[in-house]
C-alpha positions as CSV (number, residue, x, y, z in Angstrom):
1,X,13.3,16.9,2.3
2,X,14.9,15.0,-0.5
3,X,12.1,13.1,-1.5
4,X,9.8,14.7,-3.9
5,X,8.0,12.3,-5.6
6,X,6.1,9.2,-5.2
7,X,5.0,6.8,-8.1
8,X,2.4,4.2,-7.5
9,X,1.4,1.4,-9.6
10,X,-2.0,0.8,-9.2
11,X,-3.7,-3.2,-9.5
12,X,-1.9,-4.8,-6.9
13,X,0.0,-2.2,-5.1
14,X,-3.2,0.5,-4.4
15,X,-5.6,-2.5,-3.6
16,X,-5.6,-6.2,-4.6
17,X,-7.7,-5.9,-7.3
18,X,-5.9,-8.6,-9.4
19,X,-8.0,-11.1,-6.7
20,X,-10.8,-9.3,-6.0
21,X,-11.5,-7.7,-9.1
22,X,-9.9,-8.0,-12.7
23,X,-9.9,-12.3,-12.0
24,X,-13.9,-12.6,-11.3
25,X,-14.5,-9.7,-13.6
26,X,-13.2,-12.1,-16.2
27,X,-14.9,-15.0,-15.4
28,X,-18.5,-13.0,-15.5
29,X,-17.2,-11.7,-18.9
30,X,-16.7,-15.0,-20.1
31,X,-20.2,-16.3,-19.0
32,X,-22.1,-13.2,-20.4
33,X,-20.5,-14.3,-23.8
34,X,-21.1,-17.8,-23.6
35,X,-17.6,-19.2,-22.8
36,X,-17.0,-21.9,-20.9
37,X,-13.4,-20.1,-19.8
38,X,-12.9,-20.0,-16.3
39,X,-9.6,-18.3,-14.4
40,X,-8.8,-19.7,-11.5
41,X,-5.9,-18.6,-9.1
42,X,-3.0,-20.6,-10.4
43,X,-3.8,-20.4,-14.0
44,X,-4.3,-16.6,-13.5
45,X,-1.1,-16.6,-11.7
46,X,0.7,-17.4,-14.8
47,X,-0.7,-14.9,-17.1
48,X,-0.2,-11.9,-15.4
49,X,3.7,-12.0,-16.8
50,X,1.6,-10.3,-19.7
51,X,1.6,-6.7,-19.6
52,X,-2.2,-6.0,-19.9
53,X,-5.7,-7.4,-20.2
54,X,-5.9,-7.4,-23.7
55,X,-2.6,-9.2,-23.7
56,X,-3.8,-12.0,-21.7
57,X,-7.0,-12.7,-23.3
58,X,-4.8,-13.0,-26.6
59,X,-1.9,-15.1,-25.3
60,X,-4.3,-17.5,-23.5
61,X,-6.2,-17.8,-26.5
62,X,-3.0,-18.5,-28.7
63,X,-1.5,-20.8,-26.2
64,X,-4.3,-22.9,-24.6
65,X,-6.8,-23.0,-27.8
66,X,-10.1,-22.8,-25.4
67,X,-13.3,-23.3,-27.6
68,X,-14.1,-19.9,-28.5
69,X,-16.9,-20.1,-32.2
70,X,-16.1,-18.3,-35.0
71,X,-14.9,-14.9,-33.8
72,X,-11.4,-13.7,-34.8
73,X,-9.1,-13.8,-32.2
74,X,-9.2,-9.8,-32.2
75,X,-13.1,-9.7,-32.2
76,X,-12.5,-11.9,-29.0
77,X,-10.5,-9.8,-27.1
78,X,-12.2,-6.7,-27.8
79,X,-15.3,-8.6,-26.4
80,X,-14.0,-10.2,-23.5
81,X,-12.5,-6.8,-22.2
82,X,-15.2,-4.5,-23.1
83,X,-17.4,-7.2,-20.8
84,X,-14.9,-7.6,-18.1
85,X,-14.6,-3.9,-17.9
86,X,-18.3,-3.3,-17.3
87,X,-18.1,-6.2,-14.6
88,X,-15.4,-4.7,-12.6
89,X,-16.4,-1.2,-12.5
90,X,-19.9,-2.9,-10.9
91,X,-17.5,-4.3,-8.2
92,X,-16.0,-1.4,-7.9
93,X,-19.0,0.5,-7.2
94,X,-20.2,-2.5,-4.5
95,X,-17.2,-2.0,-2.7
96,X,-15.8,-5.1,-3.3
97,X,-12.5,-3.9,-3.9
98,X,-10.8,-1.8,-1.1
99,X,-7.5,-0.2,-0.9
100,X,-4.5,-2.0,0.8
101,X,-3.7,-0.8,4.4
102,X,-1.8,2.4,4.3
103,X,-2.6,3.3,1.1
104,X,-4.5,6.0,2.5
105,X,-2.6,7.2,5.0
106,X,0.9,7.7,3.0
107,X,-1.6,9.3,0.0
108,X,-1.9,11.8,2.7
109,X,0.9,12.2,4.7
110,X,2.6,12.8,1.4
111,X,0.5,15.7,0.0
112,X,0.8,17.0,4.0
113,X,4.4,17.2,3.5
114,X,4.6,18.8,-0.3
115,X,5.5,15.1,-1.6
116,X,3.8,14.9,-5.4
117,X,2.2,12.0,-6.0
118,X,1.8,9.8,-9.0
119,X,-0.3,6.6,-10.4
120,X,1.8,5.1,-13.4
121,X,-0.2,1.8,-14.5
122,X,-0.4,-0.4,-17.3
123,X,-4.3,-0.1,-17.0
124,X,-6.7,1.4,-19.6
125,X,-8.6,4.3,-18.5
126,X,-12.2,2.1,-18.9
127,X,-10.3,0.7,-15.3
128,X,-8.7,3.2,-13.7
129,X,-11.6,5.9,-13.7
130,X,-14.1,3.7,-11.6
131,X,-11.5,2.7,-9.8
132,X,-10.7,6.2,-8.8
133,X,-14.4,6.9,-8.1
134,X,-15.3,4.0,-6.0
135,X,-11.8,2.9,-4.5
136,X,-10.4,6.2,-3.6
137,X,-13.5,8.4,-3.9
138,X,-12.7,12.0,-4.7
139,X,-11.3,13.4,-1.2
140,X,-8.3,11.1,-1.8
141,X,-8.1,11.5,-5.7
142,X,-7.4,15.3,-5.0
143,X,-3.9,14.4,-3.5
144,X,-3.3,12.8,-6.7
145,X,-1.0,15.3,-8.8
146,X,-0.7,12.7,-12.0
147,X,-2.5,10.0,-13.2
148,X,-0.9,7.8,-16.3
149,X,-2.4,4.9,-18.1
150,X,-1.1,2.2,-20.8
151,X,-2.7,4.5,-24.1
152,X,-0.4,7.0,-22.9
153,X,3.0,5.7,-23.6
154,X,3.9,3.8,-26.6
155,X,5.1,1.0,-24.7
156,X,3.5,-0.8,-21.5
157,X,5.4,-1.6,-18.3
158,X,8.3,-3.9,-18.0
159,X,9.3,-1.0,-20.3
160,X,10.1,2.3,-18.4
161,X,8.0,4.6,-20.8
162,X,5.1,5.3,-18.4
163,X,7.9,6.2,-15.5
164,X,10.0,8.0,-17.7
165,X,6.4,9.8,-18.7
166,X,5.5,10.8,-15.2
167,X,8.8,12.1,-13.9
168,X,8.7,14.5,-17.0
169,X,5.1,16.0,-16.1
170,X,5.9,16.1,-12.5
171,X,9.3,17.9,-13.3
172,X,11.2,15.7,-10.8
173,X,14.5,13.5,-10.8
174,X,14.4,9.5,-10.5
175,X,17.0,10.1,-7.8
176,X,14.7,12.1,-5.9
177,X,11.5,10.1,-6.1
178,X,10.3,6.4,-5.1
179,X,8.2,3.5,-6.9
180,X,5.6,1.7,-5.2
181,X,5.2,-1.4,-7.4
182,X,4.0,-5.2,-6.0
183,X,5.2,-7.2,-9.4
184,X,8.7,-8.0,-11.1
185,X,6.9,-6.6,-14.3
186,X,6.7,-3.3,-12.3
187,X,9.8,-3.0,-10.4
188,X,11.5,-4.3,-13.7
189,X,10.2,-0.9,-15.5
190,X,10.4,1.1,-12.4
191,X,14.3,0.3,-12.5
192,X,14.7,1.3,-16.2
193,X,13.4,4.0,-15.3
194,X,16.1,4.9,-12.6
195,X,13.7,5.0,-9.5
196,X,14.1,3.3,-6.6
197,X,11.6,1.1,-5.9
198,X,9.8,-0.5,-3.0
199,X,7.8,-3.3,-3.5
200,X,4.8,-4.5,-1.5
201,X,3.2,-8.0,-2.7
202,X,-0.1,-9.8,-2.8
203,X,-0.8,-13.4,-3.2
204,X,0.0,-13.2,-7.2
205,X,3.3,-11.7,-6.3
206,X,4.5,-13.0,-3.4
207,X,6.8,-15.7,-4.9
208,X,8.4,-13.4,-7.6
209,X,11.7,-12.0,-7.0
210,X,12.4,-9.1,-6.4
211,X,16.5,-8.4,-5.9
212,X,16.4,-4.8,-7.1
213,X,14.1,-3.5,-4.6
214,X,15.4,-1.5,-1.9
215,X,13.0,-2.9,0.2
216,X,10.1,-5.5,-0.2
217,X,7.1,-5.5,2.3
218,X,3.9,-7.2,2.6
219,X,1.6,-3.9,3.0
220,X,2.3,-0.4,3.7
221,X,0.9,-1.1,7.5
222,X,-1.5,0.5,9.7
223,X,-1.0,1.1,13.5
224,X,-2.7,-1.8,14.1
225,X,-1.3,-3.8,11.4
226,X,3.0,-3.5,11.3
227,X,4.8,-4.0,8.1
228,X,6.1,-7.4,7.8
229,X,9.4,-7.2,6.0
230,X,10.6,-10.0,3.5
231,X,13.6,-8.7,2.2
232,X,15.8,-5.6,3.6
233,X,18.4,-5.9,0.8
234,X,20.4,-4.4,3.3
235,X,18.3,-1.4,3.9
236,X,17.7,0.2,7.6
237,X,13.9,-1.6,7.8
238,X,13.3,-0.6,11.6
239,X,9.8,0.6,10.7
240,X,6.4,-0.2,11.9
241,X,4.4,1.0,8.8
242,X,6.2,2.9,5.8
243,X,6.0,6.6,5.6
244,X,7.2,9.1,4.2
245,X,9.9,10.1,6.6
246,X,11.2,6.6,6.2
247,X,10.6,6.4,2.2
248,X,13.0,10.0,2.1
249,X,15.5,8.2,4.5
250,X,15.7,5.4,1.6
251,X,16.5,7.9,-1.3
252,X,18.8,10.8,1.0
253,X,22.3,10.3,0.0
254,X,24.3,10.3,2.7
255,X,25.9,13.6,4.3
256,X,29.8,13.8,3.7
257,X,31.6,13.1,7.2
């Protein structure tokens, strides 16, 4: 098999925890420390084109000038996320945020078949390590060969550090490997990295474009839930879910005639 790699992001692409977690998360933090902040959908929308949490917090604090007392602006964010980390690893453990259909089942197909498998994500380790308790619980974390978060790299994704990161430990070649991203942020870093990439997208990510994808989806798909394809950029997409017979045929350069 060609393929020997596969890189996940992880908020968004494992589950839709952008939605169901990180967004109501922040909206408890800011009630716990007496803001009257709130996040809705669109608004929230907008400021995931930031990197990261902290990011956020900051830029919305710069740009929308919410009342916020007489904390500095860095005493702020360092609030807000330690409090919005504490809420979302309690929805995490409630169950409140499951993983996207065939996450699973291609987690394990690939370790069945010897394919490595990666999470590269802009998160902080306060939100990927409940995340990997509750969400994918430890039977599924022990297919995981490499797990990389933001304080890892020196520079968060649209840059291609955390990609570049995880091919090194891995020991594997972009050309032989795949992204799974569900943002332009992510495929934009996943590209930079040299990987192809195959995006899957939620309702914050629906809209974005996406023309360097090989292939953009709206899940991985179940057996009782086919993948809906949105854009083939000309790739063979005759597939009921993706897998990772299909994911190699993607990558394979073509045998000379």
């Amino acid at each position: 098999m060609w393929l020997q790699a596969l890189l996940f992001d992880l908020d968004g692409t494992l589950a839709d925890t952008e939605a169901e977690g990180h967004r109501p998360a922040y909206n408890s933090a800011f009630k716990d420390l007496g803001l009257t902040w709130k996040w809705g959908p669109r608004l929230y929308r907008k400021l995931l084109s930031l990197p990261g949490g902290r990011e956020r917090v900051r830029h919305y604090v710069e740009s929308y000038d919410p009342e916020r007392g007489d904390q500095s602006v860095d005493e702020l964010v360092d609030a807000v996320h330690t409090a919005k980390s504490r809420h979302y690893a309690r929805r995490l453990a409630k169950g409140k945020i499951p993983l996207r259909p065939g996450v699973r089942r291609l987690i394990e197909q690939a370790k069945a078949m010897g394919v490595k498998v990666a999470i590269v994500t802009n998160a902080s380790h306060a939100s990927i390590e409940p995340f990997l308790s509750h969400a994918m619980g430890p039977d599924l974390v022990d297919k995981v060969d490499l797990v990389i978060g933001s304080e890892e790299a020196p520079a968060k994704k649209p840059a291609p550090d955390l990609y570049l990161m995880a091919l090194e430990r891995l020991g594997v070649s972009a050309d032989r490997s795949l992204a799974i991203e569900d943002s332009d942020v992510g495929l934009q870093a996943a590209r930079a990295a040299g990987l192809t990439t195959l995006v899957t997208v939620n309702s914050n990510t629906r809209s974005q474009v996406f023309d360097e994808a090989v292939l953009v989806v709206d899940s991985l798909g179940e057996a009782d839930r086919p993948v809906e394809v949105l854009n083939s950029l000309g790739a063979d997409a005759g597939c009921h879910v993706i897998d990772v017979p299909f994911l190699n045929q993607l990558i394979e350069p073509e045998a000379d005639a």
